[in-house]
VOVORO-647164 format. One record per residue (C-alpha): y, z, x. Coordinates in nm, 3 decimals, always signed. Example, Ala and Ser with C-alpha at 12.3 -4.5 7.8 and 13.67 -1.06 7.14 Angstrom:
<sites>
{{-0.450; +0.780; +1.230}};
{{-0.106; +0.714; +1.367}};
</sites>
This chain:
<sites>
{{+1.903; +2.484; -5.199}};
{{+1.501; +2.510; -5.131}};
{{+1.331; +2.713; -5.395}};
{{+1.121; +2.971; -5.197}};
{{+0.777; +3.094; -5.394}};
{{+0.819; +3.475; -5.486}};
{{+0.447; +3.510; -5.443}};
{{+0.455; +3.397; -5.075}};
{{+0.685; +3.623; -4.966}};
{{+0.568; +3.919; -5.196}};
{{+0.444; +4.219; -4.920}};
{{+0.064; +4.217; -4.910}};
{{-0.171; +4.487; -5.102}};
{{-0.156; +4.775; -4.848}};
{{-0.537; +4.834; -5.063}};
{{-0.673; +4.509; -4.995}};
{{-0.898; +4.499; -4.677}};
{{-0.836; +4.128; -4.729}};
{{-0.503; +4.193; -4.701}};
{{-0.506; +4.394; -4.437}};
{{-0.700; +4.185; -4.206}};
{{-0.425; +3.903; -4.242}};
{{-0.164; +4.154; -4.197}};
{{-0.373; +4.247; -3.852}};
{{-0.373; +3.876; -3.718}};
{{-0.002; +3.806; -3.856}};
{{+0.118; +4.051; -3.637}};
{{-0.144; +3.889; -3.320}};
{{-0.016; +3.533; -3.398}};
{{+0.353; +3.701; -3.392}};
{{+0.349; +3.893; -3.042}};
{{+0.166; +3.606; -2.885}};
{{+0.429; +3.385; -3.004}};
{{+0.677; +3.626; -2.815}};
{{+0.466; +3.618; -2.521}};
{{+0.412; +3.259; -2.489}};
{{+0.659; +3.035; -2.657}};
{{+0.405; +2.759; -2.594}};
{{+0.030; +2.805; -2.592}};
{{-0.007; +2.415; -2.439}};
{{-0.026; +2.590; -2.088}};
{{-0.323; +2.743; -2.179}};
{{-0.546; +2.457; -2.193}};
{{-0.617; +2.322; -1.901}};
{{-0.537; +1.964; -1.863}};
{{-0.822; +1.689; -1.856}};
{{-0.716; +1.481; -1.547}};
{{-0.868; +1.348; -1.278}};
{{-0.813; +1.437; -0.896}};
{{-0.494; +1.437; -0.781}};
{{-0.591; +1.357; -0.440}};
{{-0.433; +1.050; -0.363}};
{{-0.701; +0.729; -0.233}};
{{-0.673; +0.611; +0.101}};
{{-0.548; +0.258; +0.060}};
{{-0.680; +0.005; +0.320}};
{{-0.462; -0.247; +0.481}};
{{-0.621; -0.597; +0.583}};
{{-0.387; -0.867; +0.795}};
{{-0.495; -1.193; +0.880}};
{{-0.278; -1.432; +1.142}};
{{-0.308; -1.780; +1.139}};
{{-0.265; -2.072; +1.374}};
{{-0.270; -2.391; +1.175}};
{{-0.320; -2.682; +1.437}};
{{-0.014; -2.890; +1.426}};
{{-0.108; -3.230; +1.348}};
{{-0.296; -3.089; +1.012}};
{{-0.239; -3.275; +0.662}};
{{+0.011; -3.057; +0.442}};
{{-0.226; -3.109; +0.187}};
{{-0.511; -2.945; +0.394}};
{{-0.264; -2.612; +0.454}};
{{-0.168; -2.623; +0.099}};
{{-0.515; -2.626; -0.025}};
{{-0.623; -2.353; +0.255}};
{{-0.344; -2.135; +0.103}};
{{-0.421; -2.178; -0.276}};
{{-0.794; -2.059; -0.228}};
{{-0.699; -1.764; -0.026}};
{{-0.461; -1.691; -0.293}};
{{-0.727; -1.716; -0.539}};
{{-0.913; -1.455; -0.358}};
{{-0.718; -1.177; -0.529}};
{{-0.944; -1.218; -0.848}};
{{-1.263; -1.087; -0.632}};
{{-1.337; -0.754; -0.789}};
{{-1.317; -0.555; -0.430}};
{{-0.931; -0.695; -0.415}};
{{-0.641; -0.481; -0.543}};
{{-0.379; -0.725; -0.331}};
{{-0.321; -1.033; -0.142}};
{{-0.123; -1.288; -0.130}};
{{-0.105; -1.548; +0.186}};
{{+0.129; -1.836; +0.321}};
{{+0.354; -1.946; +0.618}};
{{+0.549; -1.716; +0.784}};
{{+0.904; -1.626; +0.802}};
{{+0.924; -1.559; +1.201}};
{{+0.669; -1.460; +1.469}};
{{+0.758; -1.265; +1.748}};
{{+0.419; -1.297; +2.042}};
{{+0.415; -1.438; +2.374}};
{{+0.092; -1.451; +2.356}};
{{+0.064; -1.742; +2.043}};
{{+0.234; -1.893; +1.787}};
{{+0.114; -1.798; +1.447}};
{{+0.197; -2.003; +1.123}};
{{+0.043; -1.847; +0.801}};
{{-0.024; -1.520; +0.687}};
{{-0.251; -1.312; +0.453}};
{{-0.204; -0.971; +0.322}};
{{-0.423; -0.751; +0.133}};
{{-0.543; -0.406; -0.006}};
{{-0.871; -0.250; -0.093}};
{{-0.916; +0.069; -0.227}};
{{-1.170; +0.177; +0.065}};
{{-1.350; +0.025; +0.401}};
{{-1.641; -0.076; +0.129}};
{{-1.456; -0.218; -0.121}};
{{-1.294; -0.460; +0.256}};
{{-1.679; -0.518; +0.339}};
{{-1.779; -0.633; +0.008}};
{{-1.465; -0.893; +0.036}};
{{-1.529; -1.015; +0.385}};
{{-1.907; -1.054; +0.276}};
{{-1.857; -1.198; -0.081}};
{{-1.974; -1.554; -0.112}};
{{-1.614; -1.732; -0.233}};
{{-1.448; -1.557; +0.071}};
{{-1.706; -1.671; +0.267}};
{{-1.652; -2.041; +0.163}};
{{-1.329; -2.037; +0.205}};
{{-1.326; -1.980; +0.529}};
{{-1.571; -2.205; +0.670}};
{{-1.458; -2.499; +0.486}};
{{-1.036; -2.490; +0.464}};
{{-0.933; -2.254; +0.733}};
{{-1.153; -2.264; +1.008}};
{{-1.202; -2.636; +1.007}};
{{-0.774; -2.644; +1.035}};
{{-0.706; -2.345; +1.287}};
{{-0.640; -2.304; +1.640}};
{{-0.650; -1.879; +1.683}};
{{-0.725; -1.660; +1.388}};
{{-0.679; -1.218; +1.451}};
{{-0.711; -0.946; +1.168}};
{{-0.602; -0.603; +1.199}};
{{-0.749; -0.348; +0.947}};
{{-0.643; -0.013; +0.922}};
{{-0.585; +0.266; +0.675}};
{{-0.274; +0.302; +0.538}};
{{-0.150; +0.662; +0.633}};
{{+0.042; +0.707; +0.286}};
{{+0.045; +0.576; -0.120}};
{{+0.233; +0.262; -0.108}};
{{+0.405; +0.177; -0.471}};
{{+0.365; -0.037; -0.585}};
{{-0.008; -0.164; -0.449}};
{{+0.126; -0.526; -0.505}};
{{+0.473; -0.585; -0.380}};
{{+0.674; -0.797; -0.577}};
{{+0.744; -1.179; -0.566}};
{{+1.034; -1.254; -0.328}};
{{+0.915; -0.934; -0.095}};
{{+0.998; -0.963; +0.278}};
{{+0.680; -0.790; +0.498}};
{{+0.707; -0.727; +0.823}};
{{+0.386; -0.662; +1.049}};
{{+0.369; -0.507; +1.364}};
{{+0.062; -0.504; +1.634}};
{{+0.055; -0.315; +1.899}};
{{-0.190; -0.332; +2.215}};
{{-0.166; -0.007; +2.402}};
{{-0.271; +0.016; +2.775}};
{{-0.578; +0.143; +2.909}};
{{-0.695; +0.531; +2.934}};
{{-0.365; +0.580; +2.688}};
{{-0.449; +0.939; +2.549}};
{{-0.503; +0.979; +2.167}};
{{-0.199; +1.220; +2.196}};
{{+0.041; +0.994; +2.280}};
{{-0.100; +0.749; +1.987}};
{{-0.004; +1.024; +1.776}};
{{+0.350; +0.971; +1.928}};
{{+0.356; +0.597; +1.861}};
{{+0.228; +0.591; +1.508}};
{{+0.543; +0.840; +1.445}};
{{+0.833; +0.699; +1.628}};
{{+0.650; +0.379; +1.396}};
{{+0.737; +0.596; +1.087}};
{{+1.074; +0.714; +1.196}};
{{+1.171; +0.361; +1.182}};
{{+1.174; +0.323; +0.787}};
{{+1.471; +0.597; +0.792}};
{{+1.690; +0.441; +1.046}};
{{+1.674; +0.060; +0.832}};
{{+1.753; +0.001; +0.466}};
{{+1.548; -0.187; +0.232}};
{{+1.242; -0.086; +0.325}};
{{+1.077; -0.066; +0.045}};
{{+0.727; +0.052; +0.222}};
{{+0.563; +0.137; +0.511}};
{{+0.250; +0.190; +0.602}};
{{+0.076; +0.220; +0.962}};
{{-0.210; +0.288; +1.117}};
{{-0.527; +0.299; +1.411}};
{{-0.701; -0.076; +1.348}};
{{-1.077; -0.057; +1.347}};
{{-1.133; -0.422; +1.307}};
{{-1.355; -0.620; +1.567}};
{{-1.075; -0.898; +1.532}};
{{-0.760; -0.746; +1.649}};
{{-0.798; -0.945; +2.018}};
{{-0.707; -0.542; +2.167}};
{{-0.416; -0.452; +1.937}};
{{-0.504; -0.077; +1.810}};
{{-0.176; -0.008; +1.629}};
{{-0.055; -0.216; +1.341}};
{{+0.226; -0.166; +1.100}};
{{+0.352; -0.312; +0.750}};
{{+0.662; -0.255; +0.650}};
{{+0.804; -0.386; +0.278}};
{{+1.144; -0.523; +0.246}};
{{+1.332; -0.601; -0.108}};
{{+1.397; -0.929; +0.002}};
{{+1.514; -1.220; +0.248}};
{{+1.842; -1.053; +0.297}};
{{+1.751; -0.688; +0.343}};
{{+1.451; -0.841; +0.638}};
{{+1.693; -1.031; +0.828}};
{{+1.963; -0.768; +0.833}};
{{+1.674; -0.525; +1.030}};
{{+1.655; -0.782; +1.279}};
{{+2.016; -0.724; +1.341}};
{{+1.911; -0.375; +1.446}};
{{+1.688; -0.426; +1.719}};
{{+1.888; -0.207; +1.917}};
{{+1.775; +0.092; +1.710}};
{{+1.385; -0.040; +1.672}};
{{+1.400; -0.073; +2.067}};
{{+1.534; +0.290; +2.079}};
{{+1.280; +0.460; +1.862}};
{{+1.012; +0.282; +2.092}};
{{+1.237; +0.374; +2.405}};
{{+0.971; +0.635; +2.435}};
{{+0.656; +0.486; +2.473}};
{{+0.739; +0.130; +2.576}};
{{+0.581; +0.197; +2.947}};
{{+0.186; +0.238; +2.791}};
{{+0.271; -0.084; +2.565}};
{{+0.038; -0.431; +2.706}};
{{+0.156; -0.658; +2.360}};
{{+0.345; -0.670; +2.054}};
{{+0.306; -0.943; +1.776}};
{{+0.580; -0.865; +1.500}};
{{+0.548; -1.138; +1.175}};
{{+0.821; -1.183; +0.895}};
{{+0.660; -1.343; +0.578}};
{{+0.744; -1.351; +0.213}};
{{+0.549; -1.274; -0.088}};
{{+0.509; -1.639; -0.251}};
{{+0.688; -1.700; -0.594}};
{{+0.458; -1.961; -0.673}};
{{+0.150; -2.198; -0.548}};
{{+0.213; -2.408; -0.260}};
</sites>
């Protein structure tokens, strides 16, 4: 049994003022207690914005020409790897592709990446180790190179997909005079897709405002779990087709590229 101190819970001097005043803000503590079984809501909490950061998309297609050394593509792919320590970078990872789908070229190799805003994209393009890297291991090995930029109309989690992740990216070149209304349409039915296929992970899409998108206004990235889960949505064209039934007649292209996050160097 605890042995309780007499003197504590002895009544206080009703003579004491001292006493009194404690009595006084006993009985405060008590009824606020009652009113608010926890005072933590009270304080406001010390946290930043929760306004979420538009996240940036950046695609890069390749066409590596065909008689090039495999030690020339391998080398082209570890330095763009090695981009992702640039400060400006918050993803990226590049190497071949899966499947293209174009009529209009054949591309090989892929890069992916994220940036935190259209600066933090311009500070990358413009940084001096990017800039190397192009002009001396992929121009030097490339027949047609297109980037699509856009921002990312939602929070994609997490920023860096996973090793073994299946991406697919989707281009779109609309027809001339098409009104920004109907845009409005495409970029939804693009959306609508991720709830008609499983395993997708993430998707993001967009309006590109890069000078080197070769026309294509529209792009698309959508993350797959794996291998499995991307090649089971192209058993489903039938239901991609349908969702675009609508706006197929104002379409002039469509590149669609399948590529997987690499599990290790080249």
């Amino acid at each position: 049994m605890v042995n309780v101190r007499r003197d504590i819970c002895r009544p206080l001097a009703a003579n004491s003022t001292a006493s009194k005043w404690q009595m006084a803000m006993a009985m405060a503590m008590a009824m606020l207690a009652l009113s608010f079984p926890s005072l933590k809501h009270l304080k406001r909490p010390v946290t930043s914005s929760t306004k979420t950061v538009p996240i940036v998309e950046h695609a890069v297609l390749f066409k590596v020409k065909g008689d090039t050394d495999q030690g020339k593509v391998n080398l082209m792919l570890n330095n763009l790897n090695g981009l992702v320590s640039l400060d400006p970078v918050v993803h990226l990872t590049a190497g071949p592709v899966l499947r293209t789908k174009s009529p209009i070229s054949n591309f090989t190799h892929m890069l992916h990446s994220r940036y935190k805003s259209k600066e933090d994209l311009n500070a990358y393009a413009v940084h001096p180790d990017h800039q190397r890297v192009v002009k001396e291991n992929v121009v030097p090995i490339c027949d047609d190179i297109m980037a699509v930029d856009w921002v990312a109309d939602n929070d994609p989690t997490p920023l860096s997909p996973p090793s073994g992740s299946a991406i697919k990216v989707t281009f779109l070149k609309l027809k001339e005079n098409v009104p920004n209304e109907l845009q409005g349409e495409i970029l939804g039915e693009i959306k609508g897709i991720k709830e008609g296929i499983s395993g997708v992970q993430q998707l993001t899409c967009g309006e590109n405002f890069s000078a080197r998108a070769k026309g294509f206004s529209l792009a698309s990235v959508a993350v797959f779990t794996g291998v499995e889960e991307i090649e089971a949505a192209v058993g489903k064209e039938e239901y991609v087709n349908l969702q675009k039934q609508k706006v197929k007649d104002n379409l002039d292209g469509v590149i669609v590229v399948d590529y997987v996050v690499r599990t290790s160097s080249p």
